[in-house]
N, C-alpha and C positions, 0 to 999 in steps of 0.2 A: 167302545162300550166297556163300563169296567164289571168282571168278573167278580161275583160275589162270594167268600170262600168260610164254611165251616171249618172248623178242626173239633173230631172225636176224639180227647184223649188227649194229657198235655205232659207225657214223659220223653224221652230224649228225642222221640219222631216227630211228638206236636211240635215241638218248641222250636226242631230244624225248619217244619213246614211254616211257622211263622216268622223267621228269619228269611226264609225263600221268597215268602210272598211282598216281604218290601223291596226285595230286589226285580219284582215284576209290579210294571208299573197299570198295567192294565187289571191287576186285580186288587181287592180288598176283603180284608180279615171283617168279618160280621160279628165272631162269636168264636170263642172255647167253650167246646160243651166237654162236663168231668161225670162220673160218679164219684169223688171227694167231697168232702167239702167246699165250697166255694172260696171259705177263707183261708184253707190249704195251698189253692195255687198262688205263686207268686210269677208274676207276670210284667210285661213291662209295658209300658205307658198307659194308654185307657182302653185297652180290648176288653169287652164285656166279659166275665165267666157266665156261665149259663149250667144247671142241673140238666143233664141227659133227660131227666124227666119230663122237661119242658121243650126238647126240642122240636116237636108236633107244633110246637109256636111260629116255627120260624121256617117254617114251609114254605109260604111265598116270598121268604125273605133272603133265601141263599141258594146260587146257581147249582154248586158242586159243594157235596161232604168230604172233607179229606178225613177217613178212617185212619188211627193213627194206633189200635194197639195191637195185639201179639195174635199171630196166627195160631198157638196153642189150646188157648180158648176162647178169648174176645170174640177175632173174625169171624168164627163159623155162625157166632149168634148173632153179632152187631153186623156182618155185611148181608144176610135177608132183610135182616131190621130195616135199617136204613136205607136202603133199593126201596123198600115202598115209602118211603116218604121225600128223598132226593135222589140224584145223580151223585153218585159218589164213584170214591178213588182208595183202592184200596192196596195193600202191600203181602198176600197173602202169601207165605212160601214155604207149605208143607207142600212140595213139587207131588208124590203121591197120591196129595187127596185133592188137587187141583180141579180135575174132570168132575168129580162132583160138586164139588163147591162151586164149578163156574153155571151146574146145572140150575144148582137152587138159587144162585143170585140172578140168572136170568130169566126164572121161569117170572119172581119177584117183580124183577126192574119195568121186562115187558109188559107187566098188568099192570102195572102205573105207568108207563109212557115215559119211564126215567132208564138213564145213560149210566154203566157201572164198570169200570175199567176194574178188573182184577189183576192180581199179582203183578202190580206193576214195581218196579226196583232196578238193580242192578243183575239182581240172579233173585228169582226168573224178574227179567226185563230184557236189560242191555244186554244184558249176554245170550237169554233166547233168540233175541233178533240175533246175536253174529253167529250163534252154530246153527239155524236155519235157512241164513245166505249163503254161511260156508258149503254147507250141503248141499244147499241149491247149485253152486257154482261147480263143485269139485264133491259128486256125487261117487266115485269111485275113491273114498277116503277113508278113516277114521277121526274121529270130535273125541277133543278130554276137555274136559273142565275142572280148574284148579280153585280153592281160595282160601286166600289168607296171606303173607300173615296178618291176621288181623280177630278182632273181637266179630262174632255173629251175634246178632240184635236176636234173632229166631232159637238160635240155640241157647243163649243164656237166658230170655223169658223165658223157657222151658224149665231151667234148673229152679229158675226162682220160683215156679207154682209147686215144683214139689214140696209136700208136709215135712215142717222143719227145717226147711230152709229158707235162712233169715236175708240171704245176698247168693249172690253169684255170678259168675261170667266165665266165658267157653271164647277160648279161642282154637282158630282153624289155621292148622300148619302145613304147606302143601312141601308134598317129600321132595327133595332136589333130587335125587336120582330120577324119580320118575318124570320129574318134567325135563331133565337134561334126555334121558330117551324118546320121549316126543317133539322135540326139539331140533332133534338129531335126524327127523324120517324113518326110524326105526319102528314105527306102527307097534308098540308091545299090545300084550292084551292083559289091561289091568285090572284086580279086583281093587274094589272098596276103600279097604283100610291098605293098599298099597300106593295110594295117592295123598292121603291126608293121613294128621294126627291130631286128635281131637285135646286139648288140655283144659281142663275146670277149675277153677278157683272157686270155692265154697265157703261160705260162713253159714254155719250151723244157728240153729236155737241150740238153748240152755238145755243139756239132756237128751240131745238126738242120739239116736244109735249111726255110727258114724257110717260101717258098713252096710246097714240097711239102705241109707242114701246113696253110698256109693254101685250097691248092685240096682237100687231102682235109676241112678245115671245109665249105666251102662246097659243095660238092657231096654232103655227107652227105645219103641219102633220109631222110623222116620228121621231121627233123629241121632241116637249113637251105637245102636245096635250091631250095626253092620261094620264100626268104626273099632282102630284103636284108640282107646279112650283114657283118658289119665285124669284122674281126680284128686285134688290136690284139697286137704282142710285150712283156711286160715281164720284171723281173726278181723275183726271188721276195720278194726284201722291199718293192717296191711290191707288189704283191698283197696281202701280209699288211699295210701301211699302209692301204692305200687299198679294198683288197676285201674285208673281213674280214669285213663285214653277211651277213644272208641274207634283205634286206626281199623282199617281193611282195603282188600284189593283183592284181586285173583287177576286169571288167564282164561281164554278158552282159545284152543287151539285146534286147528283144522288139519292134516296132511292126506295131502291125494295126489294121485295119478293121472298124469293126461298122456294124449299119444295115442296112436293104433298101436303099440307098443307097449303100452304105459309105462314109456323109459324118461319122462320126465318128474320129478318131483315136484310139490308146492307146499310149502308150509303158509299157513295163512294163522293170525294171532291177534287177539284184542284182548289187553290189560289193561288193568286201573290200581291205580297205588292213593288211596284216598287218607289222609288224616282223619276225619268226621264220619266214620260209615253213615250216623243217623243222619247229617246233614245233607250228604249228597245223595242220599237215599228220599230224603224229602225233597230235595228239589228236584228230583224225577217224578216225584208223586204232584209237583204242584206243574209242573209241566204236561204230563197227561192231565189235569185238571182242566186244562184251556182246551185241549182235546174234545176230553169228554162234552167241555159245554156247546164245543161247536158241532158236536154232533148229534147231541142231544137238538139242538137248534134246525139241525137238516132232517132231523126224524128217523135218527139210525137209535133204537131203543133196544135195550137190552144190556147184557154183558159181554166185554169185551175185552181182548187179550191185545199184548203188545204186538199178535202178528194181524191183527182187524183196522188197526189204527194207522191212518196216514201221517209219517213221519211230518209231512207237511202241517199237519193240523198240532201238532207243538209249538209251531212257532209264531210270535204274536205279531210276524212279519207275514204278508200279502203271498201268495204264487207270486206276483209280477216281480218283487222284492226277492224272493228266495232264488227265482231264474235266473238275475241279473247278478246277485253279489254271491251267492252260494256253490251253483249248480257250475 
């Protein structure tokens, strides 16, 4: 059966999720829904655009919505939205305001009978799953999680909804010291800004007050507040020279104790060193997509986190198929 896939939003997450979805052969693209213009996107071969407006049209026409824009403001309004009208998939990673967010998208999803995976990605995703097994396993431990270096998708939409600013992008530095002491079994106990360094790259409008922006960067909650933060001004063709990548990766790393003793150590470790953050960030999102629709199909309704969801139901291979080549 092929899986029918929207995309909300067609900036560097849409565009992964449609790249993802021709490499899954059990799914099909229906539609890009924008608020742009329709003649704005450019797009490649004959994928329909479609105005947000209209996507009440296409309700009995598409399994799963892949939500594709910024957790700063889009999600909080387009992931209730969309819970009542599909099963959707969504990427939301202000870790903070998760608990409620997953409140109101479920109260939504289970009043229509629809499937809604929240913050799914790499962090939170993949790496929620490996410091909740770590812990599971080696419960007398300490968990870090590290990331970068690379661009955040979450923290540079951020810079860019700020007033007067015309571009931007945030990368996340994780400190070598500190992860050479986690590394080591040394258990430290780290603040905040002793693991990361937060750097900005800024292109202003004509006329910004330069430090205004920079103290509304650094004070931002959730976001840079609690970080060393470095904000850097340029001009839009340095950015497009020098900024154009979108690499990332992190660490999350486990160290625990076993033993009646606890004279054994374990370091336990899951990295990713990705070129395309938005890319392999969408093809986690069209991978819980298959998810959702199978579960939406067993009558499991509501919202759902990476730890609700059977690893098993990502994959567009059978149980009997996963026991035999996998397990």
């Amino acid at each position: 059966m092929t899986i029918k896939i929207g995309i909300m939003g067609y900036g560097n997450l849409g565009k992964g999720v449609y790249s993802a979805i021709k490499q899954n052969p059990d799914m099909e693209l229906v539609a890009v829904f924008t608020r742009r213009p329709k003649n704005s996107i450019k797009i490649q071969e004959d994928a329909k655009i479609v105005s947000v407006d209209d996507a009440k049209e296409y309700v009995d026409k598409i399994d799963v919505m892949i939500l594709c824009g910024g957790s700063a403001t889009d999600l909080p309004v387009q992931g209730p939205e969309f819970a009542k009208l599909f099963n959707t998939v969504d990427s939301f990673d202000t870790h903070a305001k998760i608990p409620e967010y997953f409140e109101e998208v479920d109260l939504v999803a289970k009043s229509n009978g629809h499937t809604s995976a929240i913050s799914i990605g790499w962090d939170p995703g993949l790496f929620s799953i490996n410091r909740m097994v770590s812990e599971a396993i080696l419960p007398d431990g300490k968990e870090y999680t590290f990331w970068g270096s690379g661009v955040s998708q979450g923290h540079s939409d951020a810079i860019r909804r700020i007033s007067g600013v015309k571009n931007g992008i945030q990368y996340t530095i994780p400190l070598d010291g500190a992860i050479n002491r986690v590394r080591s079994g040394d258990d430290p106990n780290l603040e905040t800004k002793e693991k990361h360094l937060r750097v900005c790259y800024v292109v202003l409008e004509e006329g910004v007050d330069k430090n205004k922006v920079e103290k509304e960067i650094k004070e931002m909650p959730n976001y840079f507040l609690d970080y060393t933060t470095e904000v850097n001004f340029i001009t839009e063709d340095e950015l497009k020279l020098n900024h154009s990548g979108m690499p990332h990766g992190g660490f999350v790393i486990r160290s625990g104790k076993t033993g009646f003793n606890k004279e054994n150590k374990h370091i336990v470790e899951f990295s990713l060193k990705l070129d395309s953050n938005p890319e392999f960030t969408a093809s986690i999102l069209v991978a819980y997509a298959r998810a959702v629709f199978k579960m939406n199909k067993e009558g499991h309704f509501g919202a759902k986190t990476v730890f609700d969801i059977s690893l098993g139901h990502l994959s567009p291979k059978s149980s009997e198929e996963l026991r035999k080549n996998l397990l």
